[in-house]
FIPA-373950 format. One record per residue (C-alpha): x, z, y; residue in one letter. Coordinates in nm, 4 decimals. Layout:
<r X="X" Z="Z" Y="Y" rest="A"/>
...
! end
This chain:
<r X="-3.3829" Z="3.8494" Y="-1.8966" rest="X"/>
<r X="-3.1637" Z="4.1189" Y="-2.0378" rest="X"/>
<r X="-2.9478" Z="4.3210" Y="-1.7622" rest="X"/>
<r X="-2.6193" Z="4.3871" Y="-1.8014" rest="X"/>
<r X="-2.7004" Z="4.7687" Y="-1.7356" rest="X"/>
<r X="-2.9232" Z="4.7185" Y="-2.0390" rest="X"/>
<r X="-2.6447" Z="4.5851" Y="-2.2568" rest="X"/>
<r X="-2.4165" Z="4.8960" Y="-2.1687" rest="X"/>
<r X="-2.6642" Z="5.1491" Y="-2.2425" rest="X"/>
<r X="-2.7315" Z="4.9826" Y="-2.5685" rest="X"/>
<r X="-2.3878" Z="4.9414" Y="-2.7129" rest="X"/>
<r X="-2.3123" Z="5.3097" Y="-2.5473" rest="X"/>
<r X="-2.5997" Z="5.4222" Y="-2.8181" rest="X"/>
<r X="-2.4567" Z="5.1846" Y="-3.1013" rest="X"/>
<r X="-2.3152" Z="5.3603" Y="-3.4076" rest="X"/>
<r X="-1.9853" Z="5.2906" Y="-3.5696" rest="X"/>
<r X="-2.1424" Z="5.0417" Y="-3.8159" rest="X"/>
<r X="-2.3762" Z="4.9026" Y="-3.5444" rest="X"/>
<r X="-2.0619" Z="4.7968" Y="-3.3591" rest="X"/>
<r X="-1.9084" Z="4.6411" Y="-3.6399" rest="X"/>
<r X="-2.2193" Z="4.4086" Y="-3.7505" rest="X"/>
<r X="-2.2906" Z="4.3210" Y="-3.3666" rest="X"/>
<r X="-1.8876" Z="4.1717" Y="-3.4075" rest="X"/>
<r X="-1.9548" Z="4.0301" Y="-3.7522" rest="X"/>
<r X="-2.2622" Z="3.8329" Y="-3.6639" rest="X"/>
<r X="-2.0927" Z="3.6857" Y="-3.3888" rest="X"/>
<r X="-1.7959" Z="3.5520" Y="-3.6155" rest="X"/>
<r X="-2.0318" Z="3.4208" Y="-3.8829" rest="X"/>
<r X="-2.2041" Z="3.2331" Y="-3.6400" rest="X"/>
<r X="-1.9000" Z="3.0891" Y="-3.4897" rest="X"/>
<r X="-1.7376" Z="3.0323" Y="-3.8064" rest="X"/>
<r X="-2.0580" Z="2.9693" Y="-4.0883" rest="X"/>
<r X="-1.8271" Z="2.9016" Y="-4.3770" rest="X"/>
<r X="-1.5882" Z="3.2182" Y="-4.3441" rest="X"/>
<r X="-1.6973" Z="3.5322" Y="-4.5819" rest="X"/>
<r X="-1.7863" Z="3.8765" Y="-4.4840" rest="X"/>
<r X="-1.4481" Z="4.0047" Y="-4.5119" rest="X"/>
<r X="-1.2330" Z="3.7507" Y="-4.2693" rest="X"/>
<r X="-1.5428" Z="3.8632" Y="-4.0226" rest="X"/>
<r X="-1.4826" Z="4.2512" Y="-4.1470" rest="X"/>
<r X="-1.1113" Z="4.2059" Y="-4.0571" rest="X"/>
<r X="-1.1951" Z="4.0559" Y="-3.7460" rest="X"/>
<r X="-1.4170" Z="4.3166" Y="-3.6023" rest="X"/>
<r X="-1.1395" Z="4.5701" Y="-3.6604" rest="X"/>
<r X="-0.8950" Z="4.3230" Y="-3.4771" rest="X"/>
<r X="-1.1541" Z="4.3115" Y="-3.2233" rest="X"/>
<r X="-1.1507" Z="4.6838" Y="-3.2341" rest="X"/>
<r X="-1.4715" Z="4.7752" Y="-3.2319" rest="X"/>
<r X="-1.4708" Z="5.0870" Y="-3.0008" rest="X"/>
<r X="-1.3871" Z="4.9430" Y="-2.6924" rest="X"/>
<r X="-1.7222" Z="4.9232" Y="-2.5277" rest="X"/>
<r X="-1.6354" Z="4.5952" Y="-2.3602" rest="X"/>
<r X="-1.5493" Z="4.3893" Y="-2.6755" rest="X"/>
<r X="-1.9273" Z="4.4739" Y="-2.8308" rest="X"/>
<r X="-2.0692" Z="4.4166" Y="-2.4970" rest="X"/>
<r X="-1.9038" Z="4.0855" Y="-2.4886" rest="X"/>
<r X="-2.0178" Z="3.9987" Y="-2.8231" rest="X"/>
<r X="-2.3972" Z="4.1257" Y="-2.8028" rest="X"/>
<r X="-2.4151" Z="3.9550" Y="-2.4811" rest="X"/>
<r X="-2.2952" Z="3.6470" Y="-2.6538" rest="X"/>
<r X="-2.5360" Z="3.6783" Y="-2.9139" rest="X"/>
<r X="-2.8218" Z="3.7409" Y="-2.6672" rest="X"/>
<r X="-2.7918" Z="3.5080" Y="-2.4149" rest="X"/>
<r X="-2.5663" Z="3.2094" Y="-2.5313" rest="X"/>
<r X="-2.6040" Z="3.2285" Y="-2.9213" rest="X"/>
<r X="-2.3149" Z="3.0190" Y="-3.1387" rest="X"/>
<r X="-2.0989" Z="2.7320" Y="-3.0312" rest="X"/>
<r X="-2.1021" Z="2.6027" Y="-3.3302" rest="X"/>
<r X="-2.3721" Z="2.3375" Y="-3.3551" rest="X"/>
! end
């Protein structure tokens, strides 16, 4: 089981671009037929340098994958 200690020390590591796929993958698994750019724009909604908003999503991804199903 991942900690959450672990998921801050990761994303505190992440580069820019790191950030921004961790945020895309999540929207393209929530939402399979959108394209890369509605999940581009969404990331930078999302903004992508708070720390808390990629925690959120990695976490998602880790530990609860997509609602979508």
């Amino acid at each position: 089981m991942v900690k959450d200690s672990d998921i801050k020390n990761f994303v505190s590591k992440m580069t820019y671009w790191e950030r921004v796929n961790v945020c895309m993958s999540d929207y393209l698994l929530e939402f399979p037929s959108a394209s890369r750019e509605e999940a581009y724009k969404d990331s930078m909604v999302n903004e992508v340098k708070d720390d808390a908003s990629v925690e959120y999503h990695l976490e998602k991804l880790i530990r609860f994958g997509s609602s979508y199903r």
